[in-house]
Biopython code that builds the backbone (N, CA, C, O; Angstrom):
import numpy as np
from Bio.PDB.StructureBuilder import StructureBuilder

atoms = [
    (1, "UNK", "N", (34.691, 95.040, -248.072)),
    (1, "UNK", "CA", (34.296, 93.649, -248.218)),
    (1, "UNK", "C", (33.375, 93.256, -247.061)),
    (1, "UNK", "O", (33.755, 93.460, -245.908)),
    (2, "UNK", "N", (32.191, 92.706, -247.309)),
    (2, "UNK", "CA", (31.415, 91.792, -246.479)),
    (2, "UNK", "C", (31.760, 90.810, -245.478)),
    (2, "UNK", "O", (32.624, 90.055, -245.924)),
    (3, "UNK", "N", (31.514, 90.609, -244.630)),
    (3, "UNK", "CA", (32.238, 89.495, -243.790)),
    (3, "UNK", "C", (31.297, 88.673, -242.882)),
    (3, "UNK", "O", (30.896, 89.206, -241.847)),
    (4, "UNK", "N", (30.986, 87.647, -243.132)),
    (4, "UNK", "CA", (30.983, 86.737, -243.698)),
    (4, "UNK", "C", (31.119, 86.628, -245.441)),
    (4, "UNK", "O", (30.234, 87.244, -246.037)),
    (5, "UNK", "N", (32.088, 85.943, -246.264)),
    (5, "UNK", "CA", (32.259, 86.104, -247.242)),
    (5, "UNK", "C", (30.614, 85.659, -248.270)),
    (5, "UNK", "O", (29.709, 85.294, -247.519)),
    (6, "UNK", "N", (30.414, 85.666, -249.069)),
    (6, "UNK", "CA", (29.181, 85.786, -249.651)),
    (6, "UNK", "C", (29.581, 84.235, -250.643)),
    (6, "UNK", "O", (28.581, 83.583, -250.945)),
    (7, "UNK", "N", (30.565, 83.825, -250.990)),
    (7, "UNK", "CA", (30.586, 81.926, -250.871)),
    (7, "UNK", "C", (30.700, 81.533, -250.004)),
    (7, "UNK", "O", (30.868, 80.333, -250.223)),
    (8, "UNK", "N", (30.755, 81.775, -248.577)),
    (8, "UNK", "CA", (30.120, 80.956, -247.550)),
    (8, "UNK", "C", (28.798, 81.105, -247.349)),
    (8, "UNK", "O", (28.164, 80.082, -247.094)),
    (9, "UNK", "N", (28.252, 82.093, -247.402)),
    (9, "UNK", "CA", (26.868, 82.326, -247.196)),
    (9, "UNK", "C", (26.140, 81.653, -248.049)),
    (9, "UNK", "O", (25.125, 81.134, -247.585)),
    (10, "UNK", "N", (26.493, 81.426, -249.819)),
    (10, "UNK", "CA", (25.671, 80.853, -250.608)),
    (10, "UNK", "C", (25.970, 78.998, -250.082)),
    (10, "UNK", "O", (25.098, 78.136, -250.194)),
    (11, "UNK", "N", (26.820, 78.844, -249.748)),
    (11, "UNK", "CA", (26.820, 77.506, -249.638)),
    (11, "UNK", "C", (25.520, 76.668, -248.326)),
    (11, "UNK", "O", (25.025, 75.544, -248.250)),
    (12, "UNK", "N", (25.374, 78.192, -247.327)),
    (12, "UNK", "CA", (24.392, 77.054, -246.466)),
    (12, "UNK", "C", (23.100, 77.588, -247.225)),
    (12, "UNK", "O", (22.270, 77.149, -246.430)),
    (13, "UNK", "N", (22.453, 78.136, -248.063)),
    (13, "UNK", "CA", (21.323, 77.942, -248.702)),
    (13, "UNK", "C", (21.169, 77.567, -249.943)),
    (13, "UNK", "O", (22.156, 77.097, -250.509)),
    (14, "UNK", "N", (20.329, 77.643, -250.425)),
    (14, "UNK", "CA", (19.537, 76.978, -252.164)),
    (14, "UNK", "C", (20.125, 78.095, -252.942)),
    (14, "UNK", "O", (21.012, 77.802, -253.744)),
    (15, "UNK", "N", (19.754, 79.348, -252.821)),
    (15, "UNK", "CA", (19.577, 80.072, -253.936)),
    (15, "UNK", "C", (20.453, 81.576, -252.940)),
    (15, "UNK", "O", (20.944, 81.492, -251.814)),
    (16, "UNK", "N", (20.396, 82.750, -253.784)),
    (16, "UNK", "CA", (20.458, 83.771, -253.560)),
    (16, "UNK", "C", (19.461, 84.367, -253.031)),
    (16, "UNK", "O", (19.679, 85.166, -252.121)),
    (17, "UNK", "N", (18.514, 84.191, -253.349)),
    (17, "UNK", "CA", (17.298, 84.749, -253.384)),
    (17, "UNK", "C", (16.537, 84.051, -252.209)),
    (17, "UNK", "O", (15.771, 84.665, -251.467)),
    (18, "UNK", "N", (16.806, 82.742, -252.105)),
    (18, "UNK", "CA", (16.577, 82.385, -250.449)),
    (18, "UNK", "C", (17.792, 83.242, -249.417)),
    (18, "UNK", "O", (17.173, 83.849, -248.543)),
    (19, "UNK", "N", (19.052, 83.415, -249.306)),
    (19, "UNK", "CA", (20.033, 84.062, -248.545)),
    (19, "UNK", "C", (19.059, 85.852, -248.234)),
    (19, "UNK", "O", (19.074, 86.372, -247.118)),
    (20, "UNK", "N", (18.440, 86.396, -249.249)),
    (20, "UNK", "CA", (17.898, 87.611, -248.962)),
    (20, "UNK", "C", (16.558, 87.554, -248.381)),
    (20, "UNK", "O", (16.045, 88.613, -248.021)),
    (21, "UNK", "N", (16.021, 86.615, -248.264)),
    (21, "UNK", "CA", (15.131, 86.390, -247.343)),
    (21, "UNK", "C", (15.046, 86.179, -246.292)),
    (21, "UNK", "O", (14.189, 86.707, -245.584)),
    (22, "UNK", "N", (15.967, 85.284, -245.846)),
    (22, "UNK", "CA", (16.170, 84.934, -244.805)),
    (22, "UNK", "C", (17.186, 85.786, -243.927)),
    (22, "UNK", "O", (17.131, 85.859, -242.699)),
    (23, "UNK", "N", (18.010, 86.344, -244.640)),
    (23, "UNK", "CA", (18.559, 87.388, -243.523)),
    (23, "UNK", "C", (17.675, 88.773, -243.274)),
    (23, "UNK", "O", (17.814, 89.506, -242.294)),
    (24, "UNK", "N", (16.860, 88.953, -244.219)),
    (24, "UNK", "CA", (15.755, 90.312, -244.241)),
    (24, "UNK", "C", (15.258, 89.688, -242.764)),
    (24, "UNK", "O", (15.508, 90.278, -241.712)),
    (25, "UNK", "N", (14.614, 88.576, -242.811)),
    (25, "UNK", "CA", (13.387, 88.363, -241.889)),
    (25, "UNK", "C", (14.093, 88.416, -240.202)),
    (25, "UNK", "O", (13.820, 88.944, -239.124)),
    (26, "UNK", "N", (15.239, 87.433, -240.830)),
    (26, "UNK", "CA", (15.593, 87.739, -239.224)),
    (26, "UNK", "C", (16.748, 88.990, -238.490)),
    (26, "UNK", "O", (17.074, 89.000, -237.303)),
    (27, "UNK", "N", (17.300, 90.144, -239.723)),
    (27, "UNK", "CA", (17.677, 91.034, -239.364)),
    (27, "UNK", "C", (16.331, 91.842, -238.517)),
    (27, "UNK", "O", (16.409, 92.353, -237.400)),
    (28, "UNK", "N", (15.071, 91.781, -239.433)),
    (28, "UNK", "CA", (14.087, 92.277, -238.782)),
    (28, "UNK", "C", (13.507, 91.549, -237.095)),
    (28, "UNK", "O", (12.752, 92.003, -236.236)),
    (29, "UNK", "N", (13.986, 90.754, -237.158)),
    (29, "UNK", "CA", (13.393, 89.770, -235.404)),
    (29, "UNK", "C", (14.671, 90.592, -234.673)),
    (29, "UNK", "O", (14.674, 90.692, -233.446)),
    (30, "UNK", "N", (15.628, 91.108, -235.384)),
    (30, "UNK", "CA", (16.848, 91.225, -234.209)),
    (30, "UNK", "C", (16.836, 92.772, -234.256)),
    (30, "UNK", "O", (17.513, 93.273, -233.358)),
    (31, "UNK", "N", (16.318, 93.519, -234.965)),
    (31, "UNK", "CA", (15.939, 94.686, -234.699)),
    (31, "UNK", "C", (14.844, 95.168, -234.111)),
    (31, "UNK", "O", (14.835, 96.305, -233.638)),
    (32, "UNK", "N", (13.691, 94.282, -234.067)),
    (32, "UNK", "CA", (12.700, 94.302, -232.812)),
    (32, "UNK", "C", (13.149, 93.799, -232.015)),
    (32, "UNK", "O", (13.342, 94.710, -231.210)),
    (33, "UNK", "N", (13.555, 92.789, -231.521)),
    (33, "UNK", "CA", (14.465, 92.680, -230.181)),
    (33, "UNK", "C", (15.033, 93.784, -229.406)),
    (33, "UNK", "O", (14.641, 94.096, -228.282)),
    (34, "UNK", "N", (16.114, 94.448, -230.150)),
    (34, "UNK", "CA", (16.638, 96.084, -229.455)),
    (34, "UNK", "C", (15.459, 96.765, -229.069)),
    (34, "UNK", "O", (15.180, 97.425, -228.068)),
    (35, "UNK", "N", (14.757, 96.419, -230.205)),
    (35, "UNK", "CA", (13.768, 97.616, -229.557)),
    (35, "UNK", "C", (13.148, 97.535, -228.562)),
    (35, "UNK", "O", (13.165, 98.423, -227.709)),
    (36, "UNK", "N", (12.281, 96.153, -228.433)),
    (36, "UNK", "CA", (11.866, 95.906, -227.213)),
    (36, "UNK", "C", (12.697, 95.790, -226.334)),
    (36, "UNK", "O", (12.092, 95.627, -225.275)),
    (37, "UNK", "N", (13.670, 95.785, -226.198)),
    (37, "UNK", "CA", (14.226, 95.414, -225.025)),
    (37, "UNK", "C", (13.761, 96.592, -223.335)),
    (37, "UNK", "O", (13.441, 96.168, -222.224)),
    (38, "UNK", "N", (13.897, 97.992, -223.761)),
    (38, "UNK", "CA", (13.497, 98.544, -222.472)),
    (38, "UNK", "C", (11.710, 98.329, -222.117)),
    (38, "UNK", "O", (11.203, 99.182, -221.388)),
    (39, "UNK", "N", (11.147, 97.609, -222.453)),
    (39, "UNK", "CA", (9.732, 97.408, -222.545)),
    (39, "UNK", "C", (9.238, 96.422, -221.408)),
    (39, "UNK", "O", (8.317, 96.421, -220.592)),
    (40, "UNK", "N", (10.800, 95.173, -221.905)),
    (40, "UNK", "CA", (10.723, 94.088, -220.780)),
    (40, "UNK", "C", (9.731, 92.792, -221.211)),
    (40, "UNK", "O", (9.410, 91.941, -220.382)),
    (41, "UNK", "N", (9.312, 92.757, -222.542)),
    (41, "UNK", "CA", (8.024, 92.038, -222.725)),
    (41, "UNK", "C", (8.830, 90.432, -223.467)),
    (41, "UNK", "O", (8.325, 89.331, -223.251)),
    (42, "UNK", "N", (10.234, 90.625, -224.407)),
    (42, "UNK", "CA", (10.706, 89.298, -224.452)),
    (42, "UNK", "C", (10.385, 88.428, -225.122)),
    (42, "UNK", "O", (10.577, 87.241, -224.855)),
    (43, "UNK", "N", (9.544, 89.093, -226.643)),
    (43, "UNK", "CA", (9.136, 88.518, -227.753)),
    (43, "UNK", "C", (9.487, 88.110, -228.352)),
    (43, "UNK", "O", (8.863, 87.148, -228.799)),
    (44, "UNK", "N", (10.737, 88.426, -228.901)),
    (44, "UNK", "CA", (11.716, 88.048, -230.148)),
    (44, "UNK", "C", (13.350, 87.543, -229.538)),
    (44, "UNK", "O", (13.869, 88.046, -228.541)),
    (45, "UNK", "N", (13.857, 86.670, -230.216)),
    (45, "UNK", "CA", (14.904, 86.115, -229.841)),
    (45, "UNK", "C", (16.034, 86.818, -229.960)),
    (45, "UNK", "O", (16.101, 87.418, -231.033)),
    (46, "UNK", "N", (17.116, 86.986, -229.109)),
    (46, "UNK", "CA", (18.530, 87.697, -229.354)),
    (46, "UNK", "C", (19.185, 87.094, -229.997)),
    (46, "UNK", "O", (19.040, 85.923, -230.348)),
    (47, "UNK", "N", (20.294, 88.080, -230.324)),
    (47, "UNK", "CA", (21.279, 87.745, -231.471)),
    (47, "UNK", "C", (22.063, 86.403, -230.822)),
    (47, "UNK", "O", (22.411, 86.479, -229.643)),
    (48, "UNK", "N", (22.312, 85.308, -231.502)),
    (48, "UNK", "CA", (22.421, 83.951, -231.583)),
    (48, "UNK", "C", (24.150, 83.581, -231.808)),
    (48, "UNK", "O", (24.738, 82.523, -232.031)),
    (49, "UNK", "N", (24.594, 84.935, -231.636)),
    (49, "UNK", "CA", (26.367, 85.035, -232.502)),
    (49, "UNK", "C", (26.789, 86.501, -231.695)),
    (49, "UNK", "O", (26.076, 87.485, -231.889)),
    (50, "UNK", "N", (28.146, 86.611, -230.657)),
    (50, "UNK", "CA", (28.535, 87.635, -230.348)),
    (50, "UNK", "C", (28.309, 88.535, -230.846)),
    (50, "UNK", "O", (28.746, 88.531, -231.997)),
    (51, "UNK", "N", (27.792, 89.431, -230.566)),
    (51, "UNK", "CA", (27.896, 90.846, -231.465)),
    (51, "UNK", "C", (29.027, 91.711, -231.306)),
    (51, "UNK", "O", (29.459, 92.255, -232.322)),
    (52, "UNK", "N", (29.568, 91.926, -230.225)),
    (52, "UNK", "CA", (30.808, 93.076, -229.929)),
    (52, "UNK", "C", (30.438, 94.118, -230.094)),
    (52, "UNK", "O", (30.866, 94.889, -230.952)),
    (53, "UNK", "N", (29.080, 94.463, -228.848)),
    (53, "UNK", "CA", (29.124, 95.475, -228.693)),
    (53, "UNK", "C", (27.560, 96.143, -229.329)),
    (53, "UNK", "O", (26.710, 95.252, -229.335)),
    (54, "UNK", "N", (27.049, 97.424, -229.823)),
    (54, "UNK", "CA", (26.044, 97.749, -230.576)),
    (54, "UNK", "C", (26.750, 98.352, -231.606)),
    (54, "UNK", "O", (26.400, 99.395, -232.158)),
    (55, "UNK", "N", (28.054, 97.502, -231.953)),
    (55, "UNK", "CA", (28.367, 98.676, -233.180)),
    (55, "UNK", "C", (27.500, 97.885, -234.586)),
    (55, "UNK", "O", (27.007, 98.615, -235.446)),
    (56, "UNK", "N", (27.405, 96.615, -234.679)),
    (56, "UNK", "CA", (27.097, 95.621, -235.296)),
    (56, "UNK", "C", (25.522, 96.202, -235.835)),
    (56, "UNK", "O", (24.689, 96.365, -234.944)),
    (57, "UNK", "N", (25.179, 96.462, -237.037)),
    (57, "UNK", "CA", (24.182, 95.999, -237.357)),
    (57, "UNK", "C", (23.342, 94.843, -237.646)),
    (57, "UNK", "O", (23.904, 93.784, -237.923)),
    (58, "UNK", "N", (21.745, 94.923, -237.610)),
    (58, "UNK", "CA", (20.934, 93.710, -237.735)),
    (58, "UNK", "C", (21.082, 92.976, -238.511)),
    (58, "UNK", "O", (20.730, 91.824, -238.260)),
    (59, "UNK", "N", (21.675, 93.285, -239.830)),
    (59, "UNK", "CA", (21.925, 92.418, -241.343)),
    (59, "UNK", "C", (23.215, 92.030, -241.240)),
    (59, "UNK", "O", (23.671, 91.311, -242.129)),
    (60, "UNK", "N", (23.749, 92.292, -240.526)),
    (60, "UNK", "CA", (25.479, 91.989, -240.033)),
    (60, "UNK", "C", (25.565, 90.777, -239.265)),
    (60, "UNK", "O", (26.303, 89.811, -239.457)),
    (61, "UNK", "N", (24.753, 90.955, -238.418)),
    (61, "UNK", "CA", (24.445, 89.989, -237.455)),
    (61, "UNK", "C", (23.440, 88.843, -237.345)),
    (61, "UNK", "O", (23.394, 88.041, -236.412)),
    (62, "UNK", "N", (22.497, 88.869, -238.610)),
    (62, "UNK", "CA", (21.719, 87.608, -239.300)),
    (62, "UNK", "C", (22.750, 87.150, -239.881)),
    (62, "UNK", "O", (23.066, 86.000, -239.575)),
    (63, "UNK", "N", (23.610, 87.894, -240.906)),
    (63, "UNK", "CA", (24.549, 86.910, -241.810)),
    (63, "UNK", "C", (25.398, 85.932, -240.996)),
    (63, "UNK", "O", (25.631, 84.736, -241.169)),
    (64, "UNK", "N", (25.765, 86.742, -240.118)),
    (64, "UNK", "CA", (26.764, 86.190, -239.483)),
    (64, "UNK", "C", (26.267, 84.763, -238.483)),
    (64, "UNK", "O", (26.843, 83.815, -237.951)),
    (65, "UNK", "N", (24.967, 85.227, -238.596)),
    (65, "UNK", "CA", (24.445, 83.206, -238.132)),
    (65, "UNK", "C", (24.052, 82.457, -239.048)),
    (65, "UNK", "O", (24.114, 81.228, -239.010)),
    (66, "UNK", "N", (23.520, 83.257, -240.141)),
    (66, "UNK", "CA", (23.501, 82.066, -240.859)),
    (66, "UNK", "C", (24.696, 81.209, -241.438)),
    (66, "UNK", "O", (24.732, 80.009, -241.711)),
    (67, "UNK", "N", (25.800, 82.328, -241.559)),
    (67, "UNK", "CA", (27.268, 81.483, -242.077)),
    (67, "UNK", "C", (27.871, 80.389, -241.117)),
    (67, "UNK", "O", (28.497, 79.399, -241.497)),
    (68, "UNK", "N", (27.536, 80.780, -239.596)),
    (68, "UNK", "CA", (27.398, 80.015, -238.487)),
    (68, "UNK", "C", (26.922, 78.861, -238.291)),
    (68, "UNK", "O", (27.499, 78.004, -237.621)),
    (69, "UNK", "N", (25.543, 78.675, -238.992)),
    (69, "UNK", "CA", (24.918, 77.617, -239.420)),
    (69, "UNK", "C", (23.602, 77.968, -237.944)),
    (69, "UNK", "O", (22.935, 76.987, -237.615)),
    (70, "UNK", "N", (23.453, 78.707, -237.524)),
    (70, "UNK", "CA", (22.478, 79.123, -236.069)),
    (70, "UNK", "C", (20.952, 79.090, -237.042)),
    (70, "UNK", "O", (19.745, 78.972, -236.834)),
    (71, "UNK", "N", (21.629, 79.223, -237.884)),
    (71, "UNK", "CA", (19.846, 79.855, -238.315)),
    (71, "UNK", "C", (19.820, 78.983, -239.903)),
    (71, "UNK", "O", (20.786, 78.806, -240.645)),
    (72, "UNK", "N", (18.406, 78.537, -240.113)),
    (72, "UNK", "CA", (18.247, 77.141, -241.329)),
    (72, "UNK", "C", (17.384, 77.970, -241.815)),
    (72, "UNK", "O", (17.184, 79.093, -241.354)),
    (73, "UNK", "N", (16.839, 77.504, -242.730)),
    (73, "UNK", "CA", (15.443, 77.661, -243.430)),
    (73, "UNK", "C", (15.132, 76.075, -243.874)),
    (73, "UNK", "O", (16.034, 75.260, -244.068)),
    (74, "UNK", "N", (14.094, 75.857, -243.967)),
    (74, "UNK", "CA", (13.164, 74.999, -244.474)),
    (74, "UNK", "C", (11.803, 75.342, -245.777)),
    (74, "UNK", "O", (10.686, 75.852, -245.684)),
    (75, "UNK", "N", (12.488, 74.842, -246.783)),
    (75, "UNK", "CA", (11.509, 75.070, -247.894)),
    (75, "UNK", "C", (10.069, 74.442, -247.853)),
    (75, "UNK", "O", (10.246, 73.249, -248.097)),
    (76, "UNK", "N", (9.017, 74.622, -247.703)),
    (76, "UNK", "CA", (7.853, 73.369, -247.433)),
    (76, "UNK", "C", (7.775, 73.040, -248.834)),
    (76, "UNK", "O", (7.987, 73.779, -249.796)),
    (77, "UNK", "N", (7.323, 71.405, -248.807)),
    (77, "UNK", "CA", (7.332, 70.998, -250.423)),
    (77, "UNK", "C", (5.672, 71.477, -251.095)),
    (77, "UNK", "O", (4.823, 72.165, -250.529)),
    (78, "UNK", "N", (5.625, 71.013, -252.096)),
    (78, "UNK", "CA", (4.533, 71.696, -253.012)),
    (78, "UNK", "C", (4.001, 72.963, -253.078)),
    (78, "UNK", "O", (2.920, 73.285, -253.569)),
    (79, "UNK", "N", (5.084, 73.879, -252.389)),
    (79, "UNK", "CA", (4.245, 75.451, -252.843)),
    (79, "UNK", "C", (5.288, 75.782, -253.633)),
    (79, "UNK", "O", (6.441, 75.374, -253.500)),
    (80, "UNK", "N", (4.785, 76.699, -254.649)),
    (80, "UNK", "CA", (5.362, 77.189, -255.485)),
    (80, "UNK", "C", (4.715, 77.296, -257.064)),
    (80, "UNK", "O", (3.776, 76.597, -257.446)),
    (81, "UNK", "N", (5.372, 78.258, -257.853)),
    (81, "UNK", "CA", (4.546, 77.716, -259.207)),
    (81, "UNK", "C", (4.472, 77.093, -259.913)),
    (81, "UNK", "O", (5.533, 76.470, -259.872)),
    (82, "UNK", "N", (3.817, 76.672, -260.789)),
    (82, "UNK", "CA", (3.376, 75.211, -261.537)),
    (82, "UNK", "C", (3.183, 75.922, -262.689)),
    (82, "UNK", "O", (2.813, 75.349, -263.714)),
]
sb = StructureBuilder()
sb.init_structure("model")
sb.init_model(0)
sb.init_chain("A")
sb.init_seg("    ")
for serial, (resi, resn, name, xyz) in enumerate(atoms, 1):
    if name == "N":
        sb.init_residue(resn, " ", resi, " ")
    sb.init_atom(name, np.array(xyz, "f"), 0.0, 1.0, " ", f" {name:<3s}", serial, name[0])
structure = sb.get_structure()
């Protein structure tokens, strides 16, 4: 089982399909983060929610803020299809 449960997760967004976006994008900011880190340069933001450790993966650890409520999305109005 997943944990954060996946009806908490749908409840802080719109859709499903917004929830896989938004944890894609910022599993990806928190996996460039690790990476940069021995570089020293400090581009991308750290994980926003304990991790415990590096056992935690990046998609583990987006969910787990967004169920947190750390991390929003914002839809902009009028794009989309017509």
């Amino acid at each position: 089982m997943i944990e954060p449960k996946i009806d908490e997760l749908l409840a802080t967004v719109d859709s499903k399909y917004t929830l896989v976006i938004l944890s894609a994008k910022r599993a990806r900011e928190i996996n460039s983060y690790y990476n940069q880190l021995g570089e020293g340069r400090g581009e991308f933001v750290p994980p926003l929610v304990e991790t415990g450790g590096l056992k935690n993966k990046p998609l583990s650890i987006a969910l787990q803020e967004i169920a947190e409520g750390k991390i929003v999305f914002e839809r902009p109005e009028g794009v989309g299809i017509k």
